[in-house]
Structures are given as C-alpha cells and as structure tokens.
GUVO-291735 format. One record per residue (C-alpha): residue in one letter; chain; x, y, z. Coordinates in steps of 0.5 Angstrom, whole numbers. Layout:
! GUVO-291735
A,A,X,Y,Z
...
***
This chain:
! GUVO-291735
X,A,37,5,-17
X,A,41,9,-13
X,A,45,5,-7
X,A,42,10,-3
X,A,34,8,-3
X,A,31,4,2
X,A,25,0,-1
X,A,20,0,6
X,A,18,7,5
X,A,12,7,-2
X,A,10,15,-4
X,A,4,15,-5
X,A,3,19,-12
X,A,-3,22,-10
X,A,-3,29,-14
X,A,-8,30,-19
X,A,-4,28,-27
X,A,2,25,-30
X,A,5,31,-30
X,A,5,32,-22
X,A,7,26,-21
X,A,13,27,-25
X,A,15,33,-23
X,A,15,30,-15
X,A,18,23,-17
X,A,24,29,-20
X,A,24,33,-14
X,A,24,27,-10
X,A,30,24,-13
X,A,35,19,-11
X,A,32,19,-4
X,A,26,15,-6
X,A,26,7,-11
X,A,19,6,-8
X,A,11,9,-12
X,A,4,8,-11
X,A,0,10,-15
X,A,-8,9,-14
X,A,-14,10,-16
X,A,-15,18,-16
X,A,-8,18,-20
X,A,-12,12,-26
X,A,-16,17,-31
X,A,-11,23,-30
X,A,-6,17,-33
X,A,-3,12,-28
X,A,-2,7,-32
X,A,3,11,-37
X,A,5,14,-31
X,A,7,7,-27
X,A,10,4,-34
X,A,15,12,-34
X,A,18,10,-27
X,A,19,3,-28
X,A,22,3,-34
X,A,26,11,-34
X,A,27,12,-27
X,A,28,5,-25
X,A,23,5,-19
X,A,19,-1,-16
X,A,11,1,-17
X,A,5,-1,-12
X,A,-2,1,-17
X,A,-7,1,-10
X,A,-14,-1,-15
X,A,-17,-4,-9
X,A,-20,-9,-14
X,A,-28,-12,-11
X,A,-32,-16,-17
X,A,-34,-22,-18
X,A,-29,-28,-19
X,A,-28,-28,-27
X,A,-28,-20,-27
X,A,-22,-20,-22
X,A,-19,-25,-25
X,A,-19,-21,-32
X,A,-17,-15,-28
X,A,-11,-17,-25
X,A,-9,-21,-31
X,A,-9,-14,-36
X,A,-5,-10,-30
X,A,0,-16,-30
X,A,3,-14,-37
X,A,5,-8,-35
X,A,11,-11,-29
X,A,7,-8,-23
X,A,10,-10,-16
X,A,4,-9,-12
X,A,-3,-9,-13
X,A,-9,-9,-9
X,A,-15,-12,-8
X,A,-21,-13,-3
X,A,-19,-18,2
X,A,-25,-23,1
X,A,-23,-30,0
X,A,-26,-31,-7
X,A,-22,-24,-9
X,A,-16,-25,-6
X,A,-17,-32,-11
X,A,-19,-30,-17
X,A,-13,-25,-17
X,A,-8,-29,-16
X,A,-11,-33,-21
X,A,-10,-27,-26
X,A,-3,-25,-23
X,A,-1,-33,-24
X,A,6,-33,-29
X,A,8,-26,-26
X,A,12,-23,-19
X,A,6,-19,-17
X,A,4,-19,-11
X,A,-3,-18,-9
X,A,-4,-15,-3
X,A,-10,-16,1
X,A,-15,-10,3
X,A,-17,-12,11
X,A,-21,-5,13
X,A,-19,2,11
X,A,-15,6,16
X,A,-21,12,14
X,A,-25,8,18
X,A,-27,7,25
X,A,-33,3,29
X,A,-38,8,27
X,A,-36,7,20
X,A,-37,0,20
X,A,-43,0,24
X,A,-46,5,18
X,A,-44,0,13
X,A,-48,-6,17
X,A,-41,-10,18
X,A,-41,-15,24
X,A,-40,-12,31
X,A,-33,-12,34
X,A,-27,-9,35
X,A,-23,-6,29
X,A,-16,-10,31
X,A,-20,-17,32
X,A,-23,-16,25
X,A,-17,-14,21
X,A,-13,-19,23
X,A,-19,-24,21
X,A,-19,-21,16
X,A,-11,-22,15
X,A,-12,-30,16
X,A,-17,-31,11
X,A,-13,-27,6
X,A,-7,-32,8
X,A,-12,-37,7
X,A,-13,-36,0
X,A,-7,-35,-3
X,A,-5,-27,-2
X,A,2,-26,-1
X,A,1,-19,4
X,A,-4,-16,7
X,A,-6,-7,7
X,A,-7,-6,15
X,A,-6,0,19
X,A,-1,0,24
X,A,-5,0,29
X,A,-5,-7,27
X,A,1,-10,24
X,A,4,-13,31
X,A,-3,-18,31
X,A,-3,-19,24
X,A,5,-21,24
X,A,4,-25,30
X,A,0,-30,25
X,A,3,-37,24
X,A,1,-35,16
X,A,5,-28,16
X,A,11,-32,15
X,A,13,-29,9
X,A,8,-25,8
X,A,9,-18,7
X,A,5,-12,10
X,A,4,-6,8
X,A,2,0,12
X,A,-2,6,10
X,A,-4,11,16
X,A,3,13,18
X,A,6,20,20
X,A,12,23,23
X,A,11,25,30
X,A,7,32,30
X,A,4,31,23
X,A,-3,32,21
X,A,-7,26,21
X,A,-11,28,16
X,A,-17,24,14
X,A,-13,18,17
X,A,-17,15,24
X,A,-12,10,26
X,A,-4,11,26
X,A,3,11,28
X,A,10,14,26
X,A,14,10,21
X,A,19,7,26
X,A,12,5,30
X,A,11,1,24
X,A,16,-3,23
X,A,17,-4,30
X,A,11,-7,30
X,A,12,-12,23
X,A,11,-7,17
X,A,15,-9,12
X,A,14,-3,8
X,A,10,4,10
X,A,6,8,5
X,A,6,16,6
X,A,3,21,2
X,A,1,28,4
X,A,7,28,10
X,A,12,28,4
X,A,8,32,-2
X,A,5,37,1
X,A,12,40,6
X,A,15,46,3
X,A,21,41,1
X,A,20,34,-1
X,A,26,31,-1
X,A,27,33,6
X,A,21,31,9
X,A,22,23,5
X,A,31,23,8
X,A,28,25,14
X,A,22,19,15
X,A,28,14,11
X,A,33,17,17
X,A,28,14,22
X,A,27,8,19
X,A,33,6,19
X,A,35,8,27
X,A,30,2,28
***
C-alpha cells in the first residue's frame, strides 16, 4: 500500500457494478487505501469486488450492510462476512444486534461498527417512523452509549455529532465513522446533517466516508488529494 495514503479517508463505492467500482478504484490509485462498499453495490458483486481490492490492490475495505434481524440471524450474517477479511462492518445499533454481531465476528479483526441515526434523516423523519421525541444529537449519542454498552468497537454518526459521541467515557478506543461529509461549496445532496472533512476530524472522527463528492467530480483523483490535503492541515 502506497506511503502516500491516509487510511481516515473511506470512498464510498457506490456506483452501479464491479466493473465501475474497479475502474474508479483504478483511477483513484495510490491516493486512496480505504473503500466502502454498501448495500447498492451487494447484487451488482460486492463482495467479489471487496475480495478484489483486498487481496489485488492491497486496500482496507468497510462493507456498510446495516445488518437488523433478530439475534441469531445477525449472528450468522456477520459470521458468513468475516471469512472474507473485512475491516468494517455495520449494523444497527440495537443493543441485541450489536451483540449478536460481535458474537459472529468473534475470532476475527472486524470490527462492527454501530448505525446511531441515518445522517438522511432529521426530526420529521424520525416523527414519520414513530421514534420518541427529542433532539437528534441527544438521541445519536444515546444511541452510541448503548452501543458501547453492548460490545460495538465504533459507532457511524454524522459529524454533527462526533464532538458528543467522543466526549463519552465509553469512546475511548472507540472509533467513529462519519458519513455526511462535504468539501466546502459541495453539494449536499440527500444528505441533511453534515460537515467539511477537516470539521469532522476536528470533531473526533477517526475516519470520514465520501462518495459523490469524489466519484462524480470531473477528476477523481483530485478531488480525493484535495479532501486528503485537508486533513492533514488539521
């Protein structure tokens, strides 16, 4: 893996097939070490896709599945991903999932990181999904606690709320991961709560996850050495 790339920054893969998510991963080069693929990647071949990065292009791959079933299914699940060397995987961040997953990870170095609230959503979401009253912070970094509680070696949180999250004895150690994160004048997209890269790690991230930002500028690469400058100006 090149000298040259720093592992905080995670590009999201999300474009249509294997083939896409090649060419980019091509294009992007050397500048880049770190890959989610996520659920809109799965049927188009991510997992051969994750097993090509991993063991031809040497990069660390997050595979962001958002796993939510009862216990033994989880378990399962993440018990079926771990052969294939992830270094992140998601699930909800129920206490009885985060649980379960470990318990599938156990014997490997995944790591499960826990889903707190979508960065998509805000208060008027949550009120159409019947979720109880309060301000969105408060309930992420609830959320975070008990996911701490329950075994979760990181939590996925916006960066409107990785100052909180980090702030809780339990995140010692802990990593946290945000998505929601744009260069300054980017389009936010369907993205309701979020931050600069710099912001971010300001903030406690450890890693920042961005997609269209990099995948849909006019020159890739440059646009990822551009948030990587940025980050390290921090």
């Amino acid at each position: 893996m090149s000298s040259l790339a720093d592992d905080r920054l995670i590009v999201a893969l999300d474009v249509p097939n294997v083939v896409a998510g090649l060419e980019l991963a091509n294009t992007l080069g050397d500048a880049v070490s770190f890959y989610k693929i996520g659920l809109g990647m799965l049927c188009g071949g991510g997992l051969a896709l994750a097993n090509e990065l991993k063991a031809e292009h040497d990069k660390r791959i997050f595979l962001d599945m958002k796993f939510f079933d009862i216990g033994n299914t989880v378990e399962a699940a993440v018990r079926g991903v771990a052969q294939f060397d992830i270094d992140f995987l998601t699930v909800h961040g129920d206490p009885h999932v985060v649980r379960a997953a470990k318990e599938g990870a156990a014997g490997t170095n995944m790591k499960i990181l826990a889903v707190t609230i979508l960065t998509s959503l805000d208060r008027n979401d949550l009120d159409a999904s019947l979720i109880q009253a309060g301000d969105i912070p408060d309930l992420v970094t609830t959320r975070a606690a008990r996911a701490f509680e329950a075994g979760a070696d990181g939590v996925i949180a916006s960066p409107n709320e990785a100052a909180m999250i980090r702030a809780l004895p339990d995140s010692n150690g802990r990593l946290i991961v945000t998505p929601g994160v744009r260069p300054a004048g980017a389009d936010a997209g369907d993205q309701k709560r979020i931050a600069t890269p710099a912001q971010a790690i300001r903030d406690g991230a450890d890693h920042i996850v961005v997609g269209r930002p990099i995948y849909k500028a006019p020159a890739p690469q440059q646009a990822a050495r551009a948030i990587l400058d940025e980050l390290r100006s921090v």
